[in-house]
N, C-alpha and C positions, 0 to 999 in steps of 0.2 A: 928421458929421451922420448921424443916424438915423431913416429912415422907419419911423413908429410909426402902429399902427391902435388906436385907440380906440373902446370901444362906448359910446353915450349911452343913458342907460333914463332913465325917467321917465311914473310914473302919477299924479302928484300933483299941483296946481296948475298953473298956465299953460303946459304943456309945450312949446310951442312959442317961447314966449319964457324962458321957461329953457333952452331950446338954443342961441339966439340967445345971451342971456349966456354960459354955456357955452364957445361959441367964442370969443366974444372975450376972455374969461379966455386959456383955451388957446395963442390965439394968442398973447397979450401977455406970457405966462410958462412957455409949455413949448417956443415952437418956431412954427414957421410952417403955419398948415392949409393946406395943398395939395390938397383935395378933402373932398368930402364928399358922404355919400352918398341919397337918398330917404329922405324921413320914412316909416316904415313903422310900422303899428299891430299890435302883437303882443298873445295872451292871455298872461296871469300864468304864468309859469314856475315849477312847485314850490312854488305856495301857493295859493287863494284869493283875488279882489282883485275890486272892486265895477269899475274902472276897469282899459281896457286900458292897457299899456305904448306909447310912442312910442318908438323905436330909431334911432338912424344913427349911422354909422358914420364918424367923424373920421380924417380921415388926418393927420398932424402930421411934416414934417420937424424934429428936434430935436434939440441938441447936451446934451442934459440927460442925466446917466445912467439908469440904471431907476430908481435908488432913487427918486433928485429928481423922475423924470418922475414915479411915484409919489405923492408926497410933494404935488407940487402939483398933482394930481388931487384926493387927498382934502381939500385945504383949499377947493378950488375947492367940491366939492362941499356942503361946511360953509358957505361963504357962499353958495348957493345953495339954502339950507335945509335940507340932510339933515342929518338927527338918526340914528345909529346907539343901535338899543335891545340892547346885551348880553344883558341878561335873556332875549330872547325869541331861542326857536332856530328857525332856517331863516330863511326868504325872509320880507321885509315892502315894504308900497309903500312909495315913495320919491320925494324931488322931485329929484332926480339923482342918478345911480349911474355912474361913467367908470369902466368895465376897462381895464384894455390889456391888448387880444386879440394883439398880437405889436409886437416892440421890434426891428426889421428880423430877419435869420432867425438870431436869438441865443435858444438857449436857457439860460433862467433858474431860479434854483431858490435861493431865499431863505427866512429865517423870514417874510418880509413879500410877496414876489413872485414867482409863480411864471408864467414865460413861455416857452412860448405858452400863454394862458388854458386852465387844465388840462380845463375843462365845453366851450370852443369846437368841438368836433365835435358834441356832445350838444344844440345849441342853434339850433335854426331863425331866431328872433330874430337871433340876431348872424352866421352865416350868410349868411342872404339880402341884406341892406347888405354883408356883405363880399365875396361874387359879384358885385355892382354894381360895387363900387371897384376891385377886384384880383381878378378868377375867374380868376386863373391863378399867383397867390402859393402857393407851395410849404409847405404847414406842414412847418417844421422837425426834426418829430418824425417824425410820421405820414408825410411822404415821400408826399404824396398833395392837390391843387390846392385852392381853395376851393370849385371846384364837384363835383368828386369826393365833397368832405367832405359835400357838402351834401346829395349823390346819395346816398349812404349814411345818413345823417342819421336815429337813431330817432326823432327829437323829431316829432309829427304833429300841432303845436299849430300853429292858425294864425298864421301871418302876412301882410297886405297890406296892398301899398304904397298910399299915402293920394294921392287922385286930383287935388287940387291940386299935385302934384310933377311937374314934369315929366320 
């Protein structure tokens, strides 16, 4: 089994019950959520967007490999409405978007996977929920905690945590 951190985005429809589904997808086919992090409201990362982003950060005990953990991520997120537009380059909203920001401290490097999230130091959004879950998780590249990364962090986009969370 493999402790897998997961990031959740979502600027589009019900986001809060689209995380709700979310998990219980996840749980029921990637592996067991062992935590989970503060709903935080982040601004649009490298694009434009009328609506901010919701973010947290899924922890997933799982015996799936990367590929499959993968694999049933982006179907998750197809039955959860996201449409992938080819045509258009860079960042668009979305009604759920799972990375995985790290697959325990294995680094990966696929045509399809690259792990540890190659953008996860550049991103205050996935950052800040992963300082909550694990500030003391080692990126396996970098050799440097999650709150280190955080500390250093150029991204100076807001993020806060949404006050019904405790």
């Amino acid at each position: 089994m493999e402790r897998c951190y997961i990031l959740f985005g979502s600027n589009m429809g019900d986001s809060d019950q689209i995380f709700a589904q979310a998990c219980l997808l996840i749980n029921n086919r990637c592996g067991h959520v062992v935590q989970v992090s503060a709903a935080y409201e982040s601004e649009p990362w490298g694009f434009e967007a009328e609506r901010w982003f919701l973010n947290r950060v899924v922890v997933v005990e799982t015996g799936l490999a990367p590929e499959a953990l993968l694999q049933q991520l982006l179907d998750i997120e197809r039955e959860l409405g996201r449409v992938r537009h080819p045509e258009i380059e860079g960042y668009a909203s979305r009604t759920a978007d799972l990375d995985v920001l790290y697959y325990g401290d294995h680094v990966i490097c696929t045509e399809t996977l690259t792990v540890p999230h190659p953008r996860l130091h550049l991103r205050r959004f996935a950052l800040v929920p992963m300082c909550e879950v694990a500030p003391d998780f080692v990126h396996p590249v970098l050799q440097l905690t999650q709150a280190e990364l955080l500390q250093h962090c150029p991204d100076e986009g807001l993020v806060r945590r949404l006050e019904n969370e405790e």
